[in-house]
N, C-alpha and C positions, 0 to 999 in steps of 0.2 A: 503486453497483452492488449487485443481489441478485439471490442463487443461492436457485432453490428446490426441498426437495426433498420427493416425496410431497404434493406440491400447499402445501406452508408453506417460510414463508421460513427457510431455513437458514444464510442468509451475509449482512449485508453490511458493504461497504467503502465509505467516505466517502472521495470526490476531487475535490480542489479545484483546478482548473487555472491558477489563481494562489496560488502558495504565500507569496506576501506579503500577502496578504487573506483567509489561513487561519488555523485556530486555531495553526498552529507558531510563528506569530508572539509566542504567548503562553510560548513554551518554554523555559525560559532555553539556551541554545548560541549559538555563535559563528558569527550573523548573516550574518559576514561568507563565511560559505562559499555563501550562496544564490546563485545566479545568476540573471538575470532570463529567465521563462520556465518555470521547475521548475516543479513539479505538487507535490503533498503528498498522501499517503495515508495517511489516518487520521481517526475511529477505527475497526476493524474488529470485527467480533464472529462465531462460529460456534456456533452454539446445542450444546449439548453431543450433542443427539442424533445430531447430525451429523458432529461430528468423527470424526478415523480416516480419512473417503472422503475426502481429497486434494481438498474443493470450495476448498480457500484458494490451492491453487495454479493452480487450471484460472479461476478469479477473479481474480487477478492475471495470469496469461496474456492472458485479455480483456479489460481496462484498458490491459495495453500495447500488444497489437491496437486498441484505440478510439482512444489516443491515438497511436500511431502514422501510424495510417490517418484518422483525420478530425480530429486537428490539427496543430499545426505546435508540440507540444513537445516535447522531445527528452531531461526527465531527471523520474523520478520519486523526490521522497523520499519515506523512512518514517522512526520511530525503531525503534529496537530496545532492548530493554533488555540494557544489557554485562553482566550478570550471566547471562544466559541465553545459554550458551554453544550450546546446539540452533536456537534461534532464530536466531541468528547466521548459524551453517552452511547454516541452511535458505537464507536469504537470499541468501547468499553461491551456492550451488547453484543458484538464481534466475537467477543472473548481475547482483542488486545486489551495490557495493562500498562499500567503507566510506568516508565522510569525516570 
């Protein structure tokens, strides 16, 4: 997915609608929590000039619109880094939860 702004790319985000033939599968964590059918998102980027205008959340807004509405998956992961407590919250404000 890419967000653009002032006619250049400002956003995007990498979605894999199979998250077992995505690069998560490279990540060391515990496998065992995938269910079949998740989605993976990642890896994202937002060019600096563009941070600050809220394009990462109105971007992931429309991913869950896509995959809602034109497929039949029903759970999207990310990682987060647990040291980054803002991230977290952001997330969590999203309406993603932790597993």
């Amino acid at each position: 997915f890419l967000a653009e702004q002032d006619g250049k790319i400002a956003h995007y985000s990498w979605v894999f609608t199979n998250a077992e033939q995505s690069p998560l599968m490279d990540v060391p964590f515990r496998k065992s929590k995938l269910k079949v059918g998740d989605v993976y998102m990642g890896p994202v980027f937002t060019s600096p000039q563009a941070r600050g205008n809220w394009i990462y959340p109105w971007v992931i807004t429309k991913i869950i619109h896509y995959l809602k509405y034109y497929t039949d998956k029903k759970r999207l992961l990310l990682f987060v880094h647990g040291k980054n407590p803002s991230a977290i919250n952001f997330f969590l404000r999203m309406g993603f939860k932790k597993i």
